[in-house]
C-alpha positions in Angstrom: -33.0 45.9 -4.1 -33.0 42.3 -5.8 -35.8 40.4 -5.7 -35.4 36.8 -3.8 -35.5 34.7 -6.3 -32.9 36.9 -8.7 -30.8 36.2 -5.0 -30.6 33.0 -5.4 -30.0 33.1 -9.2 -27.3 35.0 -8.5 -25.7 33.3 -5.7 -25.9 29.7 -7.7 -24.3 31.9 -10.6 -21.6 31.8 -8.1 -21.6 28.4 -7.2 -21.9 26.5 -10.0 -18.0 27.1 -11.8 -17.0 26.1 -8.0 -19.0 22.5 -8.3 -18.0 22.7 -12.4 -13.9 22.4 -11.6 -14.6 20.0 -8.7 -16.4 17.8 -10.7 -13.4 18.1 -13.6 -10.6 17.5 -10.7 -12.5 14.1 -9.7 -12.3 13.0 -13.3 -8.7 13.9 -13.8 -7.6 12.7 -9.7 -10.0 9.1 -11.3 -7.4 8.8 -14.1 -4.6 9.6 -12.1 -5.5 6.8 -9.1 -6.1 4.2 -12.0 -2.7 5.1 -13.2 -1.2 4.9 -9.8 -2.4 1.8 -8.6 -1.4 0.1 -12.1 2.1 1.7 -11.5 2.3 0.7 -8.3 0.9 -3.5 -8.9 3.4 -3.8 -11.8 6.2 -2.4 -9.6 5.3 -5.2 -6.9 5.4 -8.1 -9.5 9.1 -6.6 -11.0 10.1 -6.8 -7.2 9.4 -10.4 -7.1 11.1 -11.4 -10.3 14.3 -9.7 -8.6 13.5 -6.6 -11.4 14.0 -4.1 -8.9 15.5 -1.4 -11.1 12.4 -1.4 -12.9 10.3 -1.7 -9.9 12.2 1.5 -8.9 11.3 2.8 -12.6 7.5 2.5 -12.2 7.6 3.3 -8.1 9.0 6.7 -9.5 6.5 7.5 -12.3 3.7 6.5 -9.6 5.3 9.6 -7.2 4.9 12.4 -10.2 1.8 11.5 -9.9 0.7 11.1 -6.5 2.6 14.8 -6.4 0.1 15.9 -9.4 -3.0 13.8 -7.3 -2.0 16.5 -4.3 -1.5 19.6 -5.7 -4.7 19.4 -8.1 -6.7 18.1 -5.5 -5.5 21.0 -2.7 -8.7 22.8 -3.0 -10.9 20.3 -2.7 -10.5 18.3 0.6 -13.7 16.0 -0.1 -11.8 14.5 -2.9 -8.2 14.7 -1.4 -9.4 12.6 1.4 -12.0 10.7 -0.1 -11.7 6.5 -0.7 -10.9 6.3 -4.2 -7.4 8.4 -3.2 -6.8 6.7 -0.2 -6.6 3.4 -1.9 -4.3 5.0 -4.9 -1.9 5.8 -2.1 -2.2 2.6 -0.1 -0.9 0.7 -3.2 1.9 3.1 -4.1 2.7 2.8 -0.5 2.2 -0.8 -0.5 5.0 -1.1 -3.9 7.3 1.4 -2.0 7.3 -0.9 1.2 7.5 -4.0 -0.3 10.6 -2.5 -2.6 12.7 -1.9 1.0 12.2 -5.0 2.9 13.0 -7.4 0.0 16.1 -5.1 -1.6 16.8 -4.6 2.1 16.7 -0.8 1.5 15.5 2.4 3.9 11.6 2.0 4.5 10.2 5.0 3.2 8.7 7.3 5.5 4.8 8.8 4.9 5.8 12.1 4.6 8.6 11.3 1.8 5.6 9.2 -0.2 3.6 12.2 0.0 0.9 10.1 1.2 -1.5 10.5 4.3 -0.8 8.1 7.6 -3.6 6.1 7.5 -2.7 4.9 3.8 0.9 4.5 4.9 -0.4 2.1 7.7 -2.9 0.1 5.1 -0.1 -0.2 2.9 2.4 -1.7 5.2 -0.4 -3.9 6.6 -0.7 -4.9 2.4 2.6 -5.8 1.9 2.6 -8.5 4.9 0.8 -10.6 1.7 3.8 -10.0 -0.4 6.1 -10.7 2.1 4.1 -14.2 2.6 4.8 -14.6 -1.2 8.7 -13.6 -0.9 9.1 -16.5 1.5 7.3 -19.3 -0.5 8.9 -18.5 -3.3 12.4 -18.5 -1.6 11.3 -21.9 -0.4 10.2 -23.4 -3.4 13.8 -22.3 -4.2 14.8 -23.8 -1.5 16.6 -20.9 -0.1 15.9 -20.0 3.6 18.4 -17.2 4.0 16.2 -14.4 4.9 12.8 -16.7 5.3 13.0 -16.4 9.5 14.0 -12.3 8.9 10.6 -11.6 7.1 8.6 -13.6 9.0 10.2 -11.3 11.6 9.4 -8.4 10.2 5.2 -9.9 10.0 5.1 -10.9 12.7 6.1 -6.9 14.1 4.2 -5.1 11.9 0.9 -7.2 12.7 1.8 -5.8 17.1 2.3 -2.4 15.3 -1.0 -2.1 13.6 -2.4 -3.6 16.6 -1.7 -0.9 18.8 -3.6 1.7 16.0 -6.7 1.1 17.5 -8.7 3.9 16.7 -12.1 4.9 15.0 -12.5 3.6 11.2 -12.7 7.1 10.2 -9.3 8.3 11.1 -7.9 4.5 10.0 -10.2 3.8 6.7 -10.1 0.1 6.5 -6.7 -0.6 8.5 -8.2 -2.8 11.4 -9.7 -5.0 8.5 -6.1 -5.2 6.9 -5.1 -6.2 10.1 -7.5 -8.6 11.0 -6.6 -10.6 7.6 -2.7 -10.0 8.9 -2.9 -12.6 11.7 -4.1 -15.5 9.8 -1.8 -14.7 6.9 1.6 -14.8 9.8 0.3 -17.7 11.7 -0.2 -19.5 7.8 3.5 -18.5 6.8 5.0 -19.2 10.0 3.0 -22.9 9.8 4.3 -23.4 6.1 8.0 -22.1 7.2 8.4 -24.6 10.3 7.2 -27.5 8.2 9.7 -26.6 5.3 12.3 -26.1 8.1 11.5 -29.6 9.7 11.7 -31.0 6.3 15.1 -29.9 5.4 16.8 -31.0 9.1 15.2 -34.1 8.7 16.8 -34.2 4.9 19.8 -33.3 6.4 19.9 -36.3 9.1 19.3 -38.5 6.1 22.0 -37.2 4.1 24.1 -37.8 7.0 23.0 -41.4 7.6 23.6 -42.5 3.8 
């Protein structure tokens, strides 16, 4: 019969290649989340210089690996769910959203990202900020075409993420996301009205002349 201590030997034999490949998925899922969220910001700035073929480009390299991020990472839950992925698939969620609302395209669903709800939800939350950008840009352009349709579309996903009001570990950091929503609608709807006053009242003048 062993001996305790050749037990315990033994059973951390066992243990240690388990810990070993955990520790080697991290690095690689590390890499991969760097590589996502680099994708995923350079896909969001292509999307507001009207690029959106290549924003499409990068939004689809960013999915091989959020596919690769899942199936290396299926063993080991701890790392699957841990912050560090989450916030890789916020931002690829974040460039995916962003992509449909301004090239006025089918919002991706959660489960066709691949990615897990709550980073879905911090995502959409995210791209109320580009969505605020969209709109001053169109104004310093001074188009106001679809300015009233995206403030629309803030002003609905802040009562969405609203009504998720449930414990910070099933939602990460979404009800901080959506804290900084409100001021960032009320700001844009602010800047929007004055622009809009400004061009009626151009408009009168032109009239008057």
């Amino acid at each position: 019969m062993p001996k305790p201590i050749e037990k315990l030997e033994a059973i951390a034999a066992e243990l240690h290649p388990y810990f070993a490949a955990e520790d080697e998925a991290r690095e690689k899922a590390l890499r991969l989340c760097r590589q996502i969220v680099r994708y995923s910001a350079n896909a969001i700035r292509a999307v507001h210089r009207q690029e959106m073929d290549t924003a499409r480009e990068l939004l689809t390299e960013a999915h091989k690996l959020i596919q690769e991020l899942n199936r290396d990472l299926s063993k080991y839950g701890t790392l699957l769910y841990s912050g560090f992925v989450h916030d890789a698939q916020k931002e690829f969620a974040e460039g995916c959203i962003t992509l449909a609302l301004i090239a006025e395209e089918d919002l991706p669903k959660p489960e066709t990202l691949e990615v897990g709800y709550a980073a879905y939800l911090d995502g959409l939350g995210e791209s109320v900020g580009e969505l605020r950008r969209y709109i001053l840009d169109s104004l310093r352009r001074g188009d106001f075409s679809r300015c009233e349709e995206m403030l629309d579309i803030m002003d609905v996903t802040y009562n969405i993420l609203m009504t998720m009001d449930f414990p910070a570990l099933l939602i990460h950091g979404l009800r901080r996301t959506t804290d900084a929503i409100r001021g960032i609608v009320e700001r844009t709807r602010g800047d929007l009205t004055v622009a809009l006053k400004q061009k009626e009242l151009e408009a009168k003048l032109t009239d008057l002349s």
